[in-house]
C-alpha positions in Angstrom: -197.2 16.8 28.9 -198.4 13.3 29.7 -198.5 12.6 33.8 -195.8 9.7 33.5 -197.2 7.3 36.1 -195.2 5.7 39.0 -195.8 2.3 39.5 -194.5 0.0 42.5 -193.4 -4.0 42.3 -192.1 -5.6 45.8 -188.7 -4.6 45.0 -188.9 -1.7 42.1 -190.0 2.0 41.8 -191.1 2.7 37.8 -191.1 6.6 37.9 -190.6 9.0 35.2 -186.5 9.1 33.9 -185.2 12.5 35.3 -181.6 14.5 35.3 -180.5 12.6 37.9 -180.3 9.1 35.8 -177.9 10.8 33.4 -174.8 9.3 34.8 -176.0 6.5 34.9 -177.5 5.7 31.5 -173.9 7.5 30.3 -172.2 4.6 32.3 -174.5 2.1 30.8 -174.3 3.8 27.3 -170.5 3.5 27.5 -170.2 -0.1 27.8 -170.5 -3.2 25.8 -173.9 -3.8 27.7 -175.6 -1.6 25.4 -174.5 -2.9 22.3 -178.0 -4.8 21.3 -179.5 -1.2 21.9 -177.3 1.2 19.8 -174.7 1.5 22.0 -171.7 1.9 23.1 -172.5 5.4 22.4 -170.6 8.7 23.5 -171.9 10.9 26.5 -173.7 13.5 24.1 -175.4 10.5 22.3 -176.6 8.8 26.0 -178.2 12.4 26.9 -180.0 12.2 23.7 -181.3 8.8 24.1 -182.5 9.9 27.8 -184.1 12.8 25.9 -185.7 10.6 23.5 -186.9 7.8 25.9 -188.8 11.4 28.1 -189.9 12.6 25.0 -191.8 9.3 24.0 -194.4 10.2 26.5 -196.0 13.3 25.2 -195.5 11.7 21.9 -197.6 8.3 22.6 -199.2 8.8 25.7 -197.2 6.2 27.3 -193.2 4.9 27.1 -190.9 3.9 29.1 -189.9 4.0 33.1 -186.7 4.7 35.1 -186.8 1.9 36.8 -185.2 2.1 40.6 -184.2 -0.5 43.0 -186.8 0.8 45.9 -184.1 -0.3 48.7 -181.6 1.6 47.4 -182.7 4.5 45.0 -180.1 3.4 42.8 -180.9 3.0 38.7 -181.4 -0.3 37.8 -182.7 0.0 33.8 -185.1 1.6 31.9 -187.9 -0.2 31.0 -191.6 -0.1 29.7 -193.4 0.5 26.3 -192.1 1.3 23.6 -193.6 2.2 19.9 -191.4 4.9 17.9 -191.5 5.6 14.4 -190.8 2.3 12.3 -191.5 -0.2 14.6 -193.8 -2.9 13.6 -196.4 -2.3 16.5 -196.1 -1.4 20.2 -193.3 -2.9 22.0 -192.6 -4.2 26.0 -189.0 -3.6 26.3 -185.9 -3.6 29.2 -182.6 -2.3 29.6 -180.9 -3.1 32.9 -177.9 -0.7 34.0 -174.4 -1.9 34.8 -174.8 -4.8 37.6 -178.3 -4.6 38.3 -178.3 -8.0 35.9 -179.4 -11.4 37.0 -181.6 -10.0 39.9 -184.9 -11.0 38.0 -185.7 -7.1 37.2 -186.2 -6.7 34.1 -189.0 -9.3 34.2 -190.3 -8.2 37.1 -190.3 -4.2 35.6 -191.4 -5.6 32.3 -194.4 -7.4 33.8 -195.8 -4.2 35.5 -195.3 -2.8 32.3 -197.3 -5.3 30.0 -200.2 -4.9 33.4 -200.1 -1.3 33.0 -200.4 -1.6 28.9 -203.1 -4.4 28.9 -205.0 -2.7 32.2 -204.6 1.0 32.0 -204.4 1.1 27.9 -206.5 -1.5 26.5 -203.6 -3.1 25.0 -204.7 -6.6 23.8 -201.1 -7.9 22.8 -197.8 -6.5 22.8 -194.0 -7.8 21.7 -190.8 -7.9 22.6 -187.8 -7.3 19.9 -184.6 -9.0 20.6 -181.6 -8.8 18.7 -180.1 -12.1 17.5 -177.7 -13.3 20.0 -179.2 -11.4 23.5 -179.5 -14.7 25.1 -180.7 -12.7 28.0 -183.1 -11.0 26.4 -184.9 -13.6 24.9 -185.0 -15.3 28.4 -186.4 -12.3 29.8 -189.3 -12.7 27.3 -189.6 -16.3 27.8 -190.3 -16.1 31.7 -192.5 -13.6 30.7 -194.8 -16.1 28.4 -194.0 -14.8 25.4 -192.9 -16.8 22.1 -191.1 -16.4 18.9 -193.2 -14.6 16.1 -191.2 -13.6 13.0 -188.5 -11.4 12.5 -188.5 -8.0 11.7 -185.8 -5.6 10.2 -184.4 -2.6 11.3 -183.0 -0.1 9.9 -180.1 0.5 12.2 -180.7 -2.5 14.3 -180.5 -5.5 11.5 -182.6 -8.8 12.6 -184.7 -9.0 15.2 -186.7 -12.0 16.8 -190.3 -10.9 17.3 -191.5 -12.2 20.5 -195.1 -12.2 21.0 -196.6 -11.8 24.6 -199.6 -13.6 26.2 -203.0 -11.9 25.2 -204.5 -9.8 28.5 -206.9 -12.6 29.3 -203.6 -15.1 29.7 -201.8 -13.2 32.0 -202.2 -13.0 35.8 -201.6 -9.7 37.9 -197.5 -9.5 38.0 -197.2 -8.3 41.2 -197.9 -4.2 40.7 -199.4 -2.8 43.9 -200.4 0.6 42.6 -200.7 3.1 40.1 -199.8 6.8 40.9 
């Protein structure tokens, strides 16, 4: 198995997903907040996504982080890199749990991420899929440099805006203090 690094932000813990963030991914799963990322699912069909989103690790050598609210150990989203089967190349992407929204975490998750990628991996560019009409999403990746580049199409998914992020040599440190 692939150590699954923990990385630390000012105010997030990225660690490896676990048991414990089952409830609530199933929360998040449930509601109309996932519905840009296959959801709303049932609770058998959240634990499998959890599954998969663990299992991306061995598979890849890298994927993508529970990401906690360090203050309060509480879930606040998944986030990290992401590259299964059918996408068009490695991806940088964020799903924030119920009410952990409009705090400025998933940029601040996703740009440890992309540091990690382009710093630890030799990643020398990355996207972002959003589907058409996650507003949010595509502000996330704007704050985070990146710009429109294409569409691509899913299978499941439909449309989705490529967003393509700065190259490593445009991007300043985002604020990671340390790899574990």
């Amino acid at each position: 198995m692939t150590p699954i690094p923990t990385i630390s932000t000012p105010r997030l813990t990225l660690r490896a997903p676990e048991l414990r963030d089952y409830p609530a991914f199933a929360a998040f799963y449930a509601s109309d907040r996932s519905r840009f990322v296959g959801g709303p699912a049932t609770s058998e069909q959240a634990w499998r996504f959890l599954a998969v989103e663990l299992g991306h690790w061995p598979l890849r050598g890298y994927g993508r982080w529970a990401v906690e609210e360090t203050a309060t150990g509480k879930l606040a989203g998944i986030v990290g890199l992401w590259n299964p089967e059918g996408w068009p190349e490695p991806e940088i992407g964020w799903d924030l749990m119920n009410g952990f929204e409009g705090k400025g975490y998933a940029t601040e998750a996703a740009s440890a991420a992309r540091d990690y990628a382009y710093d630890v991996l030799g990643w020398q560019t990355a996207i972002s899929l959003v589907a058409i009409g996650n507003d949010a999403s595509a502000r996330v990746a704007q704050r985070l440099g990146a710009t429109p580049d294409g569409m691509f199409r899913h299978e499941r998914f439909g449309q989705l805006e490529i967003w393509r992020h700065p190259a490593p040599s445009e991007v300043s440190d985002g604020g990671m203090e340390a790899y574990a």
